[in-house]
C-alpha positions in Angstrom: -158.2 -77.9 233.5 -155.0 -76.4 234.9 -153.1 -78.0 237.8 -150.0 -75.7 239.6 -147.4 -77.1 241.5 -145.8 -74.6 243.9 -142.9 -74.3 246.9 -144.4 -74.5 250.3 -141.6 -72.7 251.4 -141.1 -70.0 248.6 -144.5 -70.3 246.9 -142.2 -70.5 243.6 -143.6 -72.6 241.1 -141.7 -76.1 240.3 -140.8 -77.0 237.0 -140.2 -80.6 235.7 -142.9 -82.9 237.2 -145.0 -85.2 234.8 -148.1 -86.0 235.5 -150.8 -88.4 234.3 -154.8 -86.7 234.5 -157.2 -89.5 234.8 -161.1 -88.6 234.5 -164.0 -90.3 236.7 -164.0 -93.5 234.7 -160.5 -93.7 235.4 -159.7 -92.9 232.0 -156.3 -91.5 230.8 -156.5 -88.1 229.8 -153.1 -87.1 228.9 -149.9 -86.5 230.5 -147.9 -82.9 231.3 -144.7 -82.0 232.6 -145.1 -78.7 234.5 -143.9 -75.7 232.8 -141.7 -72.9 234.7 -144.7 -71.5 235.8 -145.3 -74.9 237.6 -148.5 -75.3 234.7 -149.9 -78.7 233.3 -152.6 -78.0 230.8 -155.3 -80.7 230.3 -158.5 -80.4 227.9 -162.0 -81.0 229.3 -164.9 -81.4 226.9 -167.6 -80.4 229.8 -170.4 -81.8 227.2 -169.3 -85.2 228.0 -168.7 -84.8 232.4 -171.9 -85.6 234.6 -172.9 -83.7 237.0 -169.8 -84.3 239.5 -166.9 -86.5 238.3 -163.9 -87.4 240.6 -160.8 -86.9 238.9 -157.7 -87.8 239.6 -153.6 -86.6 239.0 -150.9 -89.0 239.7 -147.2 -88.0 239.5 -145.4 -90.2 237.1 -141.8 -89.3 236.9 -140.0 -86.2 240.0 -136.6 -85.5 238.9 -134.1 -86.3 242.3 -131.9 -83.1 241.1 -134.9 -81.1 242.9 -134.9 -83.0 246.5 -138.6 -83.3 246.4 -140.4 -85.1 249.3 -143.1 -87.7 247.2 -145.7 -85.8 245.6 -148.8 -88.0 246.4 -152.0 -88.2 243.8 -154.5 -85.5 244.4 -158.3 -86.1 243.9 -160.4 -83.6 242.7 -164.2 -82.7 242.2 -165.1 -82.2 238.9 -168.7 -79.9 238.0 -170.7 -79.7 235.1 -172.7 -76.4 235.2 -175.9 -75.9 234.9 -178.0 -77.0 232.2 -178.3 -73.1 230.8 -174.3 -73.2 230.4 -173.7 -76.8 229.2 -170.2 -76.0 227.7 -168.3 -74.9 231.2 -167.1 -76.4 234.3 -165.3 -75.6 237.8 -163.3 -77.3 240.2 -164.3 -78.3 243.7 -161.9 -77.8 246.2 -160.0 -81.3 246.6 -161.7 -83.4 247.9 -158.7 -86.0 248.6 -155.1 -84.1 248.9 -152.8 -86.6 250.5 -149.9 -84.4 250.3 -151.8 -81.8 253.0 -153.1 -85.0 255.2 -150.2 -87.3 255.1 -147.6 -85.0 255.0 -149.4 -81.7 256.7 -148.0 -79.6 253.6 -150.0 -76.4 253.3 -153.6 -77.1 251.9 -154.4 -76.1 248.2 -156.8 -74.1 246.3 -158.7 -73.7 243.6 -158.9 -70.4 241.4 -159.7 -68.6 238.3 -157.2 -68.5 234.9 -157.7 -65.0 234.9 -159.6 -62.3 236.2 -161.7 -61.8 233.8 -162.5 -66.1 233.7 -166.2 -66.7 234.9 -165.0 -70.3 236.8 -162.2 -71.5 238.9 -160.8 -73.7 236.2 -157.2 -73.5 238.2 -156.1 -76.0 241.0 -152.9 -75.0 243.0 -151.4 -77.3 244.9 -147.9 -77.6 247.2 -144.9 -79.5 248.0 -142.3 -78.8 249.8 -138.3 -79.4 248.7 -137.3 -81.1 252.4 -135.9 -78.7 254.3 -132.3 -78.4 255.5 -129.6 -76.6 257.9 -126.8 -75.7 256.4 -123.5 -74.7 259.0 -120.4 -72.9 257.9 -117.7 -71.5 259.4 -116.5 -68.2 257.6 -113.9 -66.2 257.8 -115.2 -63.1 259.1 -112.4 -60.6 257.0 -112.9 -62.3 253.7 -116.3 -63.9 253.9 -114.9 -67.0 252.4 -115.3 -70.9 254.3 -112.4 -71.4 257.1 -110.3 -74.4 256.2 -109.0 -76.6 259.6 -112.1 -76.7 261.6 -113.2 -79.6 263.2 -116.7 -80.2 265.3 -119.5 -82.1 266.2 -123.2 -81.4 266.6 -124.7 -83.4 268.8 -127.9 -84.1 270.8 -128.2 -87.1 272.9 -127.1 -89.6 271.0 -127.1 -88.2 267.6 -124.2 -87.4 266.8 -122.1 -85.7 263.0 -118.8 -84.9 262.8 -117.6 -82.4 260.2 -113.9 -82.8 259.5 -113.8 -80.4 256.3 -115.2 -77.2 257.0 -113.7 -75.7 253.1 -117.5 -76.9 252.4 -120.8 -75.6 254.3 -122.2 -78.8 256.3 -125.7 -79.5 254.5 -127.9 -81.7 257.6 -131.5 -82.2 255.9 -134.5 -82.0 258.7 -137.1 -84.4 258.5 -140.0 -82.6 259.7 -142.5 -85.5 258.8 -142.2 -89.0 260.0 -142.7 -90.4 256.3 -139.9 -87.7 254.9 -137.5 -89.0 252.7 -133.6 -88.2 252.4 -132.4 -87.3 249.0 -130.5 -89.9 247.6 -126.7 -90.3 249.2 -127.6 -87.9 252.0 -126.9 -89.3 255.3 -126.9 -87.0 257.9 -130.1 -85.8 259.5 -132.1 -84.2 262.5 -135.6 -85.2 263.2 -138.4 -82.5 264.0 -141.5 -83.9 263.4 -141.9 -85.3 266.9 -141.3 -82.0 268.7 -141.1 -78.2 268.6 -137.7 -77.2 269.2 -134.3 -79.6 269.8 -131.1 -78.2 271.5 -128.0 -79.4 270.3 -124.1 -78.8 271.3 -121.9 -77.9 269.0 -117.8 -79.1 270.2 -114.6 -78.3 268.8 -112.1 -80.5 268.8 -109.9 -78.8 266.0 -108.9 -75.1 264.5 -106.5 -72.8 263.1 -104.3 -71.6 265.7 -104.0 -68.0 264.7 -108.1 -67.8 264.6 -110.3 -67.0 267.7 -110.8 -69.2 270.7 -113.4 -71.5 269.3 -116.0 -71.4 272.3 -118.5 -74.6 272.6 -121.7 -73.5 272.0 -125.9 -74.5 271.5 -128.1 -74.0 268.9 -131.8 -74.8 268.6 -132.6 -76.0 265.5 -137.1 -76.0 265.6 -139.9 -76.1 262.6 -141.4 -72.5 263.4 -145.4 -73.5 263.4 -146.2 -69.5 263.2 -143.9 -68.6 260.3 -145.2 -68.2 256.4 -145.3 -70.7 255.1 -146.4 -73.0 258.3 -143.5 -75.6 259.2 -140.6 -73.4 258.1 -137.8 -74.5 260.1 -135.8 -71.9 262.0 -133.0 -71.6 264.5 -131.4 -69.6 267.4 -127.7 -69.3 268.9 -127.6 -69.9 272.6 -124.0 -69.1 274.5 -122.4 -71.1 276.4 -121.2 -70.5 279.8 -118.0 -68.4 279.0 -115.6 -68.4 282.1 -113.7 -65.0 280.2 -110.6 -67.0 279.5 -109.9 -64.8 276.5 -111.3 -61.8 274.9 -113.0 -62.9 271.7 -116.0 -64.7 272.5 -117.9 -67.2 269.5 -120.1 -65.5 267.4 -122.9 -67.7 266.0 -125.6 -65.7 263.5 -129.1 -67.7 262.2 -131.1 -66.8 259.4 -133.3 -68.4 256.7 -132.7 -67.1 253.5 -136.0 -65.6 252.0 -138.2 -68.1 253.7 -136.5 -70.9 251.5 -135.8 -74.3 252.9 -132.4 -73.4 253.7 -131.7 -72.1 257.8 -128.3 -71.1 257.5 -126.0 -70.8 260.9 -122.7 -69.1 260.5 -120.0 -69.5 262.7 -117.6 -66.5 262.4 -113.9 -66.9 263.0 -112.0 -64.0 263.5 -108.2 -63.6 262.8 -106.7 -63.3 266.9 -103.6 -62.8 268.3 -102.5 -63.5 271.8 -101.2 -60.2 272.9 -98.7 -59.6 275.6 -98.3 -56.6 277.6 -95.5 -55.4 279.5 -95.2 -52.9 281.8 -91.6 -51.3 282.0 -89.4 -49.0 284.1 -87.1 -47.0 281.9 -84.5 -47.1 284.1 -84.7 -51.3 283.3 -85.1 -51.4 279.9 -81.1 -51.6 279.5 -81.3 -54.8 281.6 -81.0 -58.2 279.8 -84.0 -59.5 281.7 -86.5 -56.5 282.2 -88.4 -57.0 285.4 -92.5 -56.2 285.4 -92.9 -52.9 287.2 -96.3 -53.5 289.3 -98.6 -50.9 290.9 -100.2 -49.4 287.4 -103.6 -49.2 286.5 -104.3 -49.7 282.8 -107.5 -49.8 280.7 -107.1 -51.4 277.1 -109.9 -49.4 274.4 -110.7 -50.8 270.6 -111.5 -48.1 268.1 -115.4 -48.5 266.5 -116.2 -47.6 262.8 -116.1 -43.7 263.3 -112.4 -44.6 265.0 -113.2 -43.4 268.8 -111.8 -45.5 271.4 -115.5 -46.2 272.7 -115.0 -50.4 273.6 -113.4 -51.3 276.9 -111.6 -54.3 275.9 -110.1 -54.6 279.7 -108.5 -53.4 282.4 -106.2 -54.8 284.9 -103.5 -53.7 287.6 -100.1 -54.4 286.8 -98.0 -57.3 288.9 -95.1 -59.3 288.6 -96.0 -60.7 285.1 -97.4 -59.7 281.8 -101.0 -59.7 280.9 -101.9 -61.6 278.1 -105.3 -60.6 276.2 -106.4 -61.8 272.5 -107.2 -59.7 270.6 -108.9 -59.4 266.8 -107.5 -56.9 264.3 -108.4 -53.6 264.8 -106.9 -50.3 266.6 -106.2 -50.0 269.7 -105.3 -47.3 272.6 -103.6 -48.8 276.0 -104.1 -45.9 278.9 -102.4 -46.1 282.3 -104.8 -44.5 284.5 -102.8 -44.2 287.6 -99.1 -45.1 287.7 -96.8 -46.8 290.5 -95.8 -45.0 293.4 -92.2 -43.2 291.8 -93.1 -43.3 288.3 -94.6 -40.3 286.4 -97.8 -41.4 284.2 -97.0 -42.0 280.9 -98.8 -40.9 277.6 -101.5 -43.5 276.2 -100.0 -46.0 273.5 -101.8 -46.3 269.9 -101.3 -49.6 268.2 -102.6 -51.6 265.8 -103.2 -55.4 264.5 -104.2 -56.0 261.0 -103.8 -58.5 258.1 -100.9 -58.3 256.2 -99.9 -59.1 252.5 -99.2 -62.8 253.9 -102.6 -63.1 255.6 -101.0 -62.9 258.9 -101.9 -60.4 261.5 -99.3 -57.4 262.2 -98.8 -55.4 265.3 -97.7 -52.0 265.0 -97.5 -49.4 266.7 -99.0 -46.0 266.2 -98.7 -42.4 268.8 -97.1 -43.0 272.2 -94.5 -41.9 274.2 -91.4 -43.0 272.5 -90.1 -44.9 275.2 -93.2 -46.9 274.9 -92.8 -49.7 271.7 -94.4 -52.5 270.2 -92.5 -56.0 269.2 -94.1 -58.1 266.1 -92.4 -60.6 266.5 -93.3 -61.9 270.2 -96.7 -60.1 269.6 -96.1 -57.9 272.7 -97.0 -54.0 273.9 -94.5 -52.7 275.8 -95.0 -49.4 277.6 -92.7 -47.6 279.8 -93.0 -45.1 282.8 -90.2 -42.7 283.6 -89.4 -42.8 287.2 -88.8 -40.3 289.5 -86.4 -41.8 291.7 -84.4 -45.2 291.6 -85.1 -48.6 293.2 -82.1 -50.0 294.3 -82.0 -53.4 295.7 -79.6 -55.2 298.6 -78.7 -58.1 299.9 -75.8 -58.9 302.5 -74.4 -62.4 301.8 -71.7 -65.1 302.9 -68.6 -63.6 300.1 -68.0 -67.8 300.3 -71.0 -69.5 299.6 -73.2 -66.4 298.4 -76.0 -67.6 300.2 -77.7 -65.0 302.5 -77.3 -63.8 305.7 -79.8 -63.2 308.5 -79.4 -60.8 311.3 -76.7 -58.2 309.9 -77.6 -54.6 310.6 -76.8 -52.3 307.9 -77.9 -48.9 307.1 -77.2 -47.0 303.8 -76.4 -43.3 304.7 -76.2 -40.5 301.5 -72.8 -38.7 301.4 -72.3 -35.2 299.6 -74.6 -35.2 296.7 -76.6 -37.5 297.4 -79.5 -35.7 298.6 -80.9 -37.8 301.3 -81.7 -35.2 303.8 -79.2 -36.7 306.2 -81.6 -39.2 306.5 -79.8 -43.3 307.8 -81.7 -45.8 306.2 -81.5 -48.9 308.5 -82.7 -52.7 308.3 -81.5 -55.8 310.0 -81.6 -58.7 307.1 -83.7 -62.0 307.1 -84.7 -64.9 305.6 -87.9 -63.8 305.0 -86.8 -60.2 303.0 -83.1 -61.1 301.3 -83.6 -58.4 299.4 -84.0 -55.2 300.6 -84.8 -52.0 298.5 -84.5 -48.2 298.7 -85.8 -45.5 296.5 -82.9 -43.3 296.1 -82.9 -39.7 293.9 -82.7 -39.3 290.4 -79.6 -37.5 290.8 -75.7 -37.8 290.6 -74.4 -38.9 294.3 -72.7 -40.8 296.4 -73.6 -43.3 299.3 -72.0 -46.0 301.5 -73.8 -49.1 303.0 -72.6 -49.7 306.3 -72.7 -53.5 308.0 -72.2 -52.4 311.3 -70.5 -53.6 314.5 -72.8 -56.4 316.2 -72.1 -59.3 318.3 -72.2 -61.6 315.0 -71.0 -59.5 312.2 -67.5 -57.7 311.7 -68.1 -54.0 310.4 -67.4 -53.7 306.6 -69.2 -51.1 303.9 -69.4 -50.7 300.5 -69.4 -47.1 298.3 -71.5 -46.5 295.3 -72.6 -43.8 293.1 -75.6 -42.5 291.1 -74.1 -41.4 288.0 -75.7 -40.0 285.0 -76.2 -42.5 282.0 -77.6 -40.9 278.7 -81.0 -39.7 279.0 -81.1 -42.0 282.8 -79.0 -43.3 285.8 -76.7 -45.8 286.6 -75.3 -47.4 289.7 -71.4 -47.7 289.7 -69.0 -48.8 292.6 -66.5 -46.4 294.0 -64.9 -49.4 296.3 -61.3 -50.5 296.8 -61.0 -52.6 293.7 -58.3 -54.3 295.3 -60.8 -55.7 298.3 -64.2 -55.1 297.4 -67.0 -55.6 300.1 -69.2 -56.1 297.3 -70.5 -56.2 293.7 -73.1 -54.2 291.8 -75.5 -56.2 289.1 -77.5 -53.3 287.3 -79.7 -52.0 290.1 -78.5 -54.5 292.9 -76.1 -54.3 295.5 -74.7 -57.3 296.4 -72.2 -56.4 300.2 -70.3 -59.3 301.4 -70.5 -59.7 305.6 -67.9 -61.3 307.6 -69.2 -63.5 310.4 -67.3 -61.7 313.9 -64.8 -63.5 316.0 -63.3 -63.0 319.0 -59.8 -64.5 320.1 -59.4 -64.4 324.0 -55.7 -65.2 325.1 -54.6 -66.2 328.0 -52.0 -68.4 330.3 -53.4 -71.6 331.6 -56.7 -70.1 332.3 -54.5 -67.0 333.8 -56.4 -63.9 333.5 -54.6 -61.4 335.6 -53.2 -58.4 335.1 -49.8 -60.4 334.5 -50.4 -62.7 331.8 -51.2 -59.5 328.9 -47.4 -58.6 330.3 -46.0 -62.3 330.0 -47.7 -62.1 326.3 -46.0 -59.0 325.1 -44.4 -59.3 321.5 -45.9 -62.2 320.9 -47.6 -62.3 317.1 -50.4 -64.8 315.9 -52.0 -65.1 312.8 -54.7 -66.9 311.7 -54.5 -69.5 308.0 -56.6 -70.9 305.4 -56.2 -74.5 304.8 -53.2 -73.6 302.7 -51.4 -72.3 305.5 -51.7 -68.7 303.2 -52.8 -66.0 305.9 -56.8 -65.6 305.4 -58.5 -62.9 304.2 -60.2 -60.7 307.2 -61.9 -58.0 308.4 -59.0 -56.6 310.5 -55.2 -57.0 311.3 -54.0 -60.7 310.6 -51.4 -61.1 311.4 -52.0 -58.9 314.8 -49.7 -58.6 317.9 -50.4 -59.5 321.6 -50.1 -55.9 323.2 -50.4 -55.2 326.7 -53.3 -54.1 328.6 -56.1 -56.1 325.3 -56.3 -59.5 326.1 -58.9 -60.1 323.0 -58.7 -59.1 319.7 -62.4 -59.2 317.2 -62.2 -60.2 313.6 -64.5 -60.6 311.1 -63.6 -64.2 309.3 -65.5 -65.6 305.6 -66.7 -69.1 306.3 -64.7 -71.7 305.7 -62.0 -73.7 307.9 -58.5 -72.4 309.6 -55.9 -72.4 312.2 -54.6 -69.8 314.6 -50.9 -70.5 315.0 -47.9 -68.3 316.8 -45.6 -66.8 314.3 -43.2 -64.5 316.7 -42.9 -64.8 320.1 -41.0 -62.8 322.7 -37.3 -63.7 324.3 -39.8 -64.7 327.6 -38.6 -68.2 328.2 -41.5 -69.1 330.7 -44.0 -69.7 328.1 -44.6 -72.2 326.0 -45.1 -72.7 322.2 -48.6 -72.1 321.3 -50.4 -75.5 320.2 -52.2 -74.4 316.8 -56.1 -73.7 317.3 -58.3 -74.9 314.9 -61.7 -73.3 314.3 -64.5 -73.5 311.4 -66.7 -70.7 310.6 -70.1 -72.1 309.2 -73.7 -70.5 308.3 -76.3 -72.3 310.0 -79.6 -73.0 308.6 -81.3 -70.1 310.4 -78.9 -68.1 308.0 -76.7 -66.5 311.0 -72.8 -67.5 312.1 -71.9 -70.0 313.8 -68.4 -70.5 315.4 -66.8 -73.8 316.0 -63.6 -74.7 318.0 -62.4 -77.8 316.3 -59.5 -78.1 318.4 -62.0 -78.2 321.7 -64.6 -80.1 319.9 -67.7 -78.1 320.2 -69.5 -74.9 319.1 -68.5 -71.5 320.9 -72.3 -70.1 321.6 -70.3 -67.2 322.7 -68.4 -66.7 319.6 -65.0 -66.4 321.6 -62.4 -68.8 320.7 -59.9 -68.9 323.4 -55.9 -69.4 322.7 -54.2 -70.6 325.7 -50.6 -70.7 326.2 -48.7 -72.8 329.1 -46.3 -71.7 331.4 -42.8 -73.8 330.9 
């Protein structure tokens, strides 16, 4: 009589189990250990059975190395045969096979030795080793376990943590109520009271040079239709991914050979987070590189036969980089439509791989070779040649440096400069400090002009376009001595002087006499220090006859306007000193204060009276 113990799972046969045989009288027979082919052999003398015995095999000793569930006794119909063959037998089918009923393992069977064996001598039989889930997280380049992961898997309120992922996570699955953990195993899911369980796997932990770890479910089900019945099985389920970054989880499930081992892989893959810049050349001499908007770029990843077939992304360029992770692998950055003024520049080849130090490398590959790559910061850099320049201005206060509002200025191209005679004119605000002009990519001259208004004294400041290696630069060609201005790379700084208009008279006098009774007199207005101040215009200016006002365009700050020659005319008195204070109010426009009077001159005209003796 031959009894074979096999895998549910693998149908393998399973080595290492005694058993005791006992006949119908409850007899000992003997006592087997199953062979590697699963075997215990047991002699029958069928001279000495009845007609039908009930026999019986009890395991006696199941190693715990092989994370058996119990194998339970098995009863079993022995039959005599007929009277005309006294010295054979065969097996009926088992008649009592706890293991299939208790446990619902896969029924057994009787068969013959051989083929050429007349009876079914042979009674196979199953158990199952219990089955398991086994999670790791590899390291997609090398295949090997990722060290410094951290997560849970939870459902409801199971919950295990796995804080060394250098090991794969073993979780067993009872798939029977009456399953039993190997000994020292803790952690386990329960399936024999459903179909299918989802459960959430969090991150709470993981290498910072690695992919975005994404949260994610897995459903983790015994697989009723699969061969063997009750293998368990699993699938990946994304979670909602809001496209935060460009490498998304990547979960794989398989059962290995229809064993009792569902294995579920979380990849990692090497990232970096990427920057990329888009540059003028005209800027990149700049200590602080601006972003040049307006460019339309599409971002491609080379496949296996290395065409650029994978649309990574595609974005418009602003006022700041774009940042995009990205795995190793080659790359190709195209600008499909450039900024108004800028000539489209060839696509840039890069790449980012592992290095001898395990770190990932960005280099760069073709481009145009003002287009580069930085290692270091991580960042793609390319560059479009423009065709004319951007030049910024902004009129300010020369004493504060704050802005004006309300100065009208217009920047006119002298010889050279190829403007086609064309005035370029804007009145500055608040709203637009900065105003900018697209001048040629060519040597020349021009002048910005702050013209004559009711609150602004006229002053203008000369530049130049000058060629600078393979570029242009901006240069001033002002009166170093008394500059209206300053020039910071590509902006124009042009200082405006707040206008004011001195009115003189005689007691209020404004005849035709009193310019005469002035004549030869001087005035000059002072700083603080008593020092002449600086001006827009004559200072100190004469009293001449036939102009009783004179216009000047003052800084802000505080002075006095004080006599310092006066004619022989003894019927006029010395002048009592007039004290004034030129402010910017918060609209950002002058405003023009006679201190000596006490209020503010809405006009802007600061009278100086003199007194007759």
């Amino acid at each position: 009589m031959i009894f074979v113990l096999r895998d549910e799972f693998t149908d393998e046969f399973i080595s290492g189990v005694a058993f005791n045989l006992y006949d119908g009288a409850g007899n000992l027979v003997g006592t087997q250990t199953t062979d590697s082919y699963g075997k215990v052999c047991f002699p029958v003398n069928p001279t000495q059975l009845d007609d039908y015995n009930m026999w019986k095999l009890v395991p006696k000793t199941i190693p715990t190395d092989l994370e058996l569930q119990d194998i339970l006794p098995v009863t079993i119909g022995v039959a005599k045969n007929d009277h005309n063959n006294p010295t054979d037998f065969f097996l009926v089918n088992a008649v009592h096979n706890e293991n299939s009923e208790n446990y619902g393992y896969k029924v057994g069977y009787t068969s013959k030795y051989s083929d050429d064996a007349k009876y079914e001598h042979v009674y196979n039989f199953y158990v199952r080793h219990l089955p398991k889930v086994e999670i790791r997280v590899v390291d997609d380049a090398t295949q090997q376990l990722l060290t410094g992961v951290k997560y849970t898997l939870s459902r409801g309120n199971t919950s295990i943590s796995v804080d060394d992922s250098s090991v794969a996570k073993t979780i067993y699955a009872k798939m029977h109520e009456n399953d039993k953990l190997p000994e020292g195993a803790t952690d386990y899911i329960e399936l024999f009271d459903w179909n299918a369980g989802e459960f959430q796997v969090k991150f709470s932990e993981y290498p910072k040079d690695f992919q975005y770890f994404e949260d994610f479910y897995i459903s983790i089900y015994k697989n009723g239709n699969a061969s063997p019945t009750n293998q368990i099985a699993s699938y990946y389920k994304s979670s909602a991914w809001n496209g935060s970054k460009n490498i998304q989880t990547v979960v794989t499930c398989e059962n290995e050979n229809k064993s009792n081992v569902t294995r579920i892989t979380i990849h990692a893959v090497q990232v970096a987070d990427v920057t990329f810049h888009k540059y003028s050349k005209d800027d990149l001499s700049l200590s602080s590189i601006p972003e040049l908007s307006g460019a339309h770029l599409q971002l491609y990843k080379a496949d296996s036969n290395n065409e650029y077939t994978q649309r990574i992304e595609e974005w418009d360029t602003g006022s700041s980089a774009k940042v995009i992770t990205l795995e190793a692998g080659a790359y190709c950055l195209e600008e499909t439509s450039a900024p108004a003024d800028y000539n489209k520049t060839t696509p840039l080849y890069f790449t980012l791989m592992r290095n001898t130090s395990g770190k990932l490398e960005l280099k760069k590959g073709v481009s145009d070779a003002s287009s580069y790559v930085d290692d270091i910061t991580k960042a793609v850099c390319i560059v479009d040649t423009p065709t004319v320049k951007h030049v910024g201005v902004q009129i300010v206060d020369i004493t504060t440096g704050l802005p004006w509002a309300g100065a009208k200025a217009k920047l006119i191209g002298e010889a050279g400069g190829n403007m086609s005679n064309e005035d370029r004119t804007w009145t500055s605000s608040l709203l637009d400090t900065v105003h900018t002009f697209r001048l040629p990519l060519q040597n020349g001259s021009f002048t910005i002009e702050v013209v004559d208004s009711d609150m602004f004294a006229y002053s203008e400041f000369k530049f130049e376009v000058v060629q600078d290696g393979d570029g242009f630069k901006l240069e001033s060609a002002n009166n170093v001595s008394s500059p209206d201005g300053t020039i910071d790379n590509n902006t124009i700084t042009v200082y405006a002087y707040p206008k004011v208009m001195f009115r003189y008279s005689i007691n209020y006098n404004t005849d035709t006499n009193c310019d005469n009774a002035l004549k030869g007199f001087r005035l000059s207005i002072n700083d603080s220090d008593n020092n002449p101040a600086s001006v827009k215009g004559q200072n100190p200016w004469d009293l001449k006859h036939g102009n009783q006002k004179k216009a000047l365009g003052i800084a802000t700050g505080s002075y006095i306007v004080s006599e310092v020659r006066r004619s022989d005319d003894a019927t006029v008195s010395d002048l009592s000193p007039v004290k004034i204070t030129v402010k910017r109010n918060d609209n950002g426009t002058p405003e023009i204060h006679n201190d000596s009077k006490g209020w503010i001159c809405w006009d802007r005209i600061i009278d100086v009276i003199y007194q007759y003796k």
